[in-house]
C-alpha positions in Angstrom: 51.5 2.5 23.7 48.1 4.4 23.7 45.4 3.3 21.9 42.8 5.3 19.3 39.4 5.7 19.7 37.2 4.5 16.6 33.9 5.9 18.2 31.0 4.9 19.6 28.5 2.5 19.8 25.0 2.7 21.4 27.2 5.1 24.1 30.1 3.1 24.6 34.0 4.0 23.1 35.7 1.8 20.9 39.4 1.9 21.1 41.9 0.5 18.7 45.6 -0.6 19.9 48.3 0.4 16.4 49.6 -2.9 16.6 46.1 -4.0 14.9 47.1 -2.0 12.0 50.4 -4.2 11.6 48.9 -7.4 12.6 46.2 -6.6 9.5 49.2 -6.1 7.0 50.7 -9.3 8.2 47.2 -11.5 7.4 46.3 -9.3 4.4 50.1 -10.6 2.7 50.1 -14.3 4.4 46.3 -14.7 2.7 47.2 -12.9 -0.4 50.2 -15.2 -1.0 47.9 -18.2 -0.1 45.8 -17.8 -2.2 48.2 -16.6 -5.3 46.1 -15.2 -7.5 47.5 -11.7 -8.0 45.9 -8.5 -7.3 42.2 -9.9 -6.9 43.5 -12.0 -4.5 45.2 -9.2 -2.4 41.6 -7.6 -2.5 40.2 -10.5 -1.1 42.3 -10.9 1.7 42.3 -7.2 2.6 38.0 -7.6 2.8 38.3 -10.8 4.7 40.7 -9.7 7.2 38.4 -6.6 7.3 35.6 -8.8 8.2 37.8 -11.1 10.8 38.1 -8.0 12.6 34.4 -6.6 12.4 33.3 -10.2 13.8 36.0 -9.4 16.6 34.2 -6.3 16.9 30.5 -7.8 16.7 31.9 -10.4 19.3 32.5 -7.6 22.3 29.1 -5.9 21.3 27.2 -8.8 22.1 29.3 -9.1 25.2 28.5 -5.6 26.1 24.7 -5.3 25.0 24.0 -8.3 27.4 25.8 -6.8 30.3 23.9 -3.6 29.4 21.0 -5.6 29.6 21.6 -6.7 33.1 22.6 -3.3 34.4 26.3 -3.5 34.3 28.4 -0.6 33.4 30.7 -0.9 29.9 33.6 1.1 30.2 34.8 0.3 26.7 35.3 -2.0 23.8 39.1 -2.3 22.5 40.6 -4.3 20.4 44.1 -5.5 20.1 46.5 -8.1 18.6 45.5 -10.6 21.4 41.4 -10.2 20.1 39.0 -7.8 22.0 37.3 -7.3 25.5 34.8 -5.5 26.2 35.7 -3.8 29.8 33.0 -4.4 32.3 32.9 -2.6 35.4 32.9 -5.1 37.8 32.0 -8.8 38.2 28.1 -10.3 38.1 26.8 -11.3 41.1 24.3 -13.6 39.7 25.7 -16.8 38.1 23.2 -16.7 35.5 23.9 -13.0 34.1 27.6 -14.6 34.3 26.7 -17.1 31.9 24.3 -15.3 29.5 27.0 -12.3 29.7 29.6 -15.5 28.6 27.4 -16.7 25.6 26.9 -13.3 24.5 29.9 -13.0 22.0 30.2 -16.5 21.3 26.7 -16.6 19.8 26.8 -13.5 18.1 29.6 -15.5 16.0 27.2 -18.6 15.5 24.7 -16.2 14.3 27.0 -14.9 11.8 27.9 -18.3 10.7 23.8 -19.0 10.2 23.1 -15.8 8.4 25.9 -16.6 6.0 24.8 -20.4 5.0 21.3 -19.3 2.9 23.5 -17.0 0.6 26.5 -19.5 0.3 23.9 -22.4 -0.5 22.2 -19.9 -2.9 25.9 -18.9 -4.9 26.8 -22.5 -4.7 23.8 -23.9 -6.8 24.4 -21.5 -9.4 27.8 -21.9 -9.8 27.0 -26.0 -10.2 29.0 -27.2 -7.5 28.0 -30.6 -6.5 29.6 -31.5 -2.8 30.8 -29.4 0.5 34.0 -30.5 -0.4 34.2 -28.9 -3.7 33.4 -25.9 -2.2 35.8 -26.0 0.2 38.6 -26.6 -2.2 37.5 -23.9 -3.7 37.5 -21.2 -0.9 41.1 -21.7 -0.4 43.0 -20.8 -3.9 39.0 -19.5 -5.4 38.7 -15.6 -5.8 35.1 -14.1 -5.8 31.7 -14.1 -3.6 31.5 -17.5 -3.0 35.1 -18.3 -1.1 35.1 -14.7 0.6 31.4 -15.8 2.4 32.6 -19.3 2.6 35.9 -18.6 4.7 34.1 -15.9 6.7 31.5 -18.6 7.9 34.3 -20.4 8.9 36.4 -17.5 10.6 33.1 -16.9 12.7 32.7 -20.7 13.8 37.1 -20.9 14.8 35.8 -18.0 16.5 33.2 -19.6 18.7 35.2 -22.8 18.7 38.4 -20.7 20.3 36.5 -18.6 22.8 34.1 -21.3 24.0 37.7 -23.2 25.4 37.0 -23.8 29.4 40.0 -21.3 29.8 39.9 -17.8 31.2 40.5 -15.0 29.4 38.1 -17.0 26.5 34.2 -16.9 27.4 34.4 -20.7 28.0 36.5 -19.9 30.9 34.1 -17.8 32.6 31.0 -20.2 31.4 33.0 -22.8 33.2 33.4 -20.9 36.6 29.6 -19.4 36.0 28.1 -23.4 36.3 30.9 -23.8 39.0 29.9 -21.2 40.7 26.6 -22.1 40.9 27.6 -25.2 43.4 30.6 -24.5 44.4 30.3 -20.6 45.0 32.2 -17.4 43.1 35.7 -18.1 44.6 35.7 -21.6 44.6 34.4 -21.6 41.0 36.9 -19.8 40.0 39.6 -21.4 41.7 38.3 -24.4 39.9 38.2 -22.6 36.2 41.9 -21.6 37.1 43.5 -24.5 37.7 41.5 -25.9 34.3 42.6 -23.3 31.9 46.3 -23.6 33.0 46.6 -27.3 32.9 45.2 -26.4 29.0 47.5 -23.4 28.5 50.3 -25.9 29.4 48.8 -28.9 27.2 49.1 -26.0 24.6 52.6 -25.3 24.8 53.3 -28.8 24.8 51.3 -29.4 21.8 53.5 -26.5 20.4 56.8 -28.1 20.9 55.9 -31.1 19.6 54.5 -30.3 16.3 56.2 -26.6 16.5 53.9 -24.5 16.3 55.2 -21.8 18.2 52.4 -19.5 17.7 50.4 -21.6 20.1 52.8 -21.8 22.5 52.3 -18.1 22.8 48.5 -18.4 23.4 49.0 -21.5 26.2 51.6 -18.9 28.2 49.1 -16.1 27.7 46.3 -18.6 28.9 48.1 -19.5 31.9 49.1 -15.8 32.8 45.5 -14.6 32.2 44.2 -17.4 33.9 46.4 -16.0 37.5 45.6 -12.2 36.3 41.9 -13.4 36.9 42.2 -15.3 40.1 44.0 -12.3 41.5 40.5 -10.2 40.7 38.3 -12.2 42.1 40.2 -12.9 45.4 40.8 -8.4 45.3 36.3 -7.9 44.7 35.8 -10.9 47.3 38.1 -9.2 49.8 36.8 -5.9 49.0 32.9 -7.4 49.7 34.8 -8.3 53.2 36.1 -6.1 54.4 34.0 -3.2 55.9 34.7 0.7 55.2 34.8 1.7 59.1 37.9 0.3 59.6 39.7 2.2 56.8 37.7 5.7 57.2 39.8 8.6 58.6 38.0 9.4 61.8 38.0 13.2 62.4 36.0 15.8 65.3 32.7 15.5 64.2 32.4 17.5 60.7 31.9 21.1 60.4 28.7 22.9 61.4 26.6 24.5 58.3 26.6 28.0 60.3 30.3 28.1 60.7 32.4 30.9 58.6 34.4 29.4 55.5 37.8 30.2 57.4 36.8 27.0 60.1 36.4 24.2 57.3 40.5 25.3 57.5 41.3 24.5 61.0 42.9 21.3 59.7 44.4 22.5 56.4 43.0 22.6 53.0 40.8 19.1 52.9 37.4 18.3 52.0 35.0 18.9 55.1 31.9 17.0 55.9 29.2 19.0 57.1 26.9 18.4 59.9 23.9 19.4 62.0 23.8 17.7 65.4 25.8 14.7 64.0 23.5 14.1 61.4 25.6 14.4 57.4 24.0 17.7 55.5 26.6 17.9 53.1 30.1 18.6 51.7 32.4 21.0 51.4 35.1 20.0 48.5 38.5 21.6 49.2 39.2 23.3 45.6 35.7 24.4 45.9 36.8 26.2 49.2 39.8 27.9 48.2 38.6 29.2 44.9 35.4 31.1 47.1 38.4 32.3 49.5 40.3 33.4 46.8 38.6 36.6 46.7 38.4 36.3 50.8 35.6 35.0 52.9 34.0 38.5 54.6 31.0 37.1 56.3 30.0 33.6 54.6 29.6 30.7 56.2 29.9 26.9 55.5 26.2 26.8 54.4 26.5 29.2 51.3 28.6 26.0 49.7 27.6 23.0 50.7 26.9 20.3 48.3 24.2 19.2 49.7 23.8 16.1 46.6 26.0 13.6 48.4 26.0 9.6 49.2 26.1 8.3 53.0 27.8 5.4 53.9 27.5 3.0 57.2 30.6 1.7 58.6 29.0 -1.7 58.1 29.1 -1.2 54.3 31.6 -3.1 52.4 34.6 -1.2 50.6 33.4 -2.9 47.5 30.1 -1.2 47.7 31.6 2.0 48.5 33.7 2.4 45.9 30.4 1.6 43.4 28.8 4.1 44.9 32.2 6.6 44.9 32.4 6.0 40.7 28.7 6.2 40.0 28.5 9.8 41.7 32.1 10.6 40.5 33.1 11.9 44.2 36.2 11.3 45.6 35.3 11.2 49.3 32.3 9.9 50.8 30.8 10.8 54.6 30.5 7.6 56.9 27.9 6.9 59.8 26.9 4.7 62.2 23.3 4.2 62.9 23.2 7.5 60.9 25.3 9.8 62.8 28.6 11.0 61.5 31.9 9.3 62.7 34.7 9.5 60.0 35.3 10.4 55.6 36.8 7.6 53.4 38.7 9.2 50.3 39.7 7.4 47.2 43.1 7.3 47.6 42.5 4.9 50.4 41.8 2.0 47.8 45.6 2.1 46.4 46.7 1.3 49.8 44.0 -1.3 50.6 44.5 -2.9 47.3 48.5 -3.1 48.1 47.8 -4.6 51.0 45.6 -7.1 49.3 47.9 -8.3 46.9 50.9 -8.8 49.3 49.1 -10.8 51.3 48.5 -8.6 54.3 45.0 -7.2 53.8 43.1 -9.5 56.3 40.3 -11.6 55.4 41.2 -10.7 51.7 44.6 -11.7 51.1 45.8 -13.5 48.4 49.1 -14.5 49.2 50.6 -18.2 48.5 48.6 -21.2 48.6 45.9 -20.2 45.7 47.2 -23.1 43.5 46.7 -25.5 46.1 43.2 -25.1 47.2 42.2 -24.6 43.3 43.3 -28.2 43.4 42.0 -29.3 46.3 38.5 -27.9 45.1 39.3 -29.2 41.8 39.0 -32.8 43.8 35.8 -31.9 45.4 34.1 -31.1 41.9 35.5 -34.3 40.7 34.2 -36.8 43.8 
């Protein structure tokens, strides 16, 4: 099901899954009935669960603002009935924009918390009450400022308490692999994190069957599937950091000379051409460019009245993970490869799907990620714990 965007903040799109929509019905009547006081306290639960979600919301801004911070690209914010993310681009290198990236969210909600307890100390002296507790028996059948600031405080501190658990996809799950990482390095970190958060997923759905609450059994099998979704990531950026891009570019005759007529950039069909001067890059010719300037035919113009000359290099030394930053930052699709600065091949973009494949299955080289993963997660496990 697609998801609506809300708009924008400070650049990047907020997106929306409709399943929120019904999930905010659900809380609005399970609090309403809680707290049984008729249409005031239908009211209240609509603006608390209003709030629950804003915090959500508030939660992935800090995420993102941090990562902004450190120079790392926010595709988007969305939120859903499993909480929010905020989509970042790709991994941090450093361990310590990791971490600050981690504690982002997590202390927007503590902040929250803070900024609420001067008011609710404020409404609770005038109202007389004498203890926390009073308060607090209060807030759960009590209709008015008081509760609604009282039970948003504590929505914002389950929220730090939740996401701070050492499990991945919760911030604590990637604190824990950012101080892992650290000593033990990014993969073996995570490997580490890993096997943590599904040993707690698991303790979860235990917990669940025993005092049935199925509800967490739910978030202990999502914990353990996120937990292998994230694993499976790391091992495809690692790989891609391995692996080099002149042994996947397409390998061609040299490029096409800027002084040849438009007709010659089709001696091999309709493709995009690299230009070239004496083996040196100049340029490209993009293939929809091409045929929409021989659509009226070519008379007596040559390669050079085209070429984009605005164009990123790359050495067949460079890694396929650098490449493809470099390939979405310029928003080309093919990108001109060299060694020791003279032409030898193109890589295109449809060349990741294949690499990634082989990846996955296990057969991508120094990359793979085939069976075995759980096994040296433990084995690492051991080593942290010597």
């Amino acid at each position: 099901m697609r998801t609506y965007t809300l708009g924008r903040f400070a650049g990047i799109p907020i997106s929306v899954h409709p399943s929120v929509a019904l999930l905010a019905v659900i809380l609005v009547l399970q609090q309403g009935i809680l707290v049984d006081r008729g249409i005031p306290g239908f009211l209240l639960a609509t603006v608390l669960v209003a709030l629950l979600f804003a915090a959500v919301l508030l939660h992935e801004v800090g995420h993102a603002l941090m990562a902004r911070h450190f120079g790392l690209s926010v595709s988007e914010i969305s939120l859903s009935p499993l909480g929010g993310v905020a989509r970042i681009e790709r991994l941090p290198q450093s361990t310590t924009v990791e971490l600050l990236v981690a504690l982002a969210g997590p202390l927007v909600n503590l902040a929250i918390a803070v900024a609420l307890l001067p008011p609710i100390v404020i409404l609770a002296f005038v109202a007389g009450y004498g203890s926390v507790g009073d308060i607090l028996r209060d807030t759960v059948s009590g209709v008015g400022p008081l509760p609604l600031l009282v039970s948003f405080s504590i929505l914002n501190l389950l929220l730090l308490v939740f996401n701070l658990l050492p499990a991945f996809p919760m911030d604590g799950g990637r604190i824990f692999r950012a101080m892992l990482a650290g000593r033990l390095g990014q993969e073996t970190g995570t490997r580490v994190a890993v096997i943590t958060g599904q040993g707690l997923g698991a303790a979860l759905i235990v917990a669940a069957v025993v005092w049935q609450l199925w509800a967490l059994a739910l978030i202990g099998a999502f914990v353990i599937v996120a937990a292998r979704s994230e694993w499976r990531d790391v091992q495809l950026e690692a790989a891609m950091r391995r692996l080099r891009v002149g042994s996947y570019a397409l390998w061609d005759r040299g490029g096409v000379s800027p002084d040849r007529p438009l007709t010659f950039a089709l001696r091999d069909g309709a493709r995009d051409c690299v230009v070239t001067d004496r083996g040196t890059v100049v340029g490209m010719v993009w293939r929809h460019q091409l045929l929409h300037e021989l659509q009226g035919g070519a008379g007596n113009r040559t390669v050079a009245d085209i070429v984009d000359r605005d164009i990123v290099t790359a050495d067949i030394n460079d890694s396929l993970h650098d490449v493809e930053q470099w390939m979405q930052r310029t928003e080309r699709w093919a990108i001109p490869v060299t060694e020791n600065g003279t032409y030898r091949g193109i890589f295109t973009a449809d060349r990741f799907v294949h690499i990634r494949r082989r990846i996955a299955d296990g057969t991508g080289g120094p990359g793979r990620t085939g069976t075995g993963w759980a096994q040296r997660a433990r084995r690492s496990l051991r080593q942290v714990l010597r």
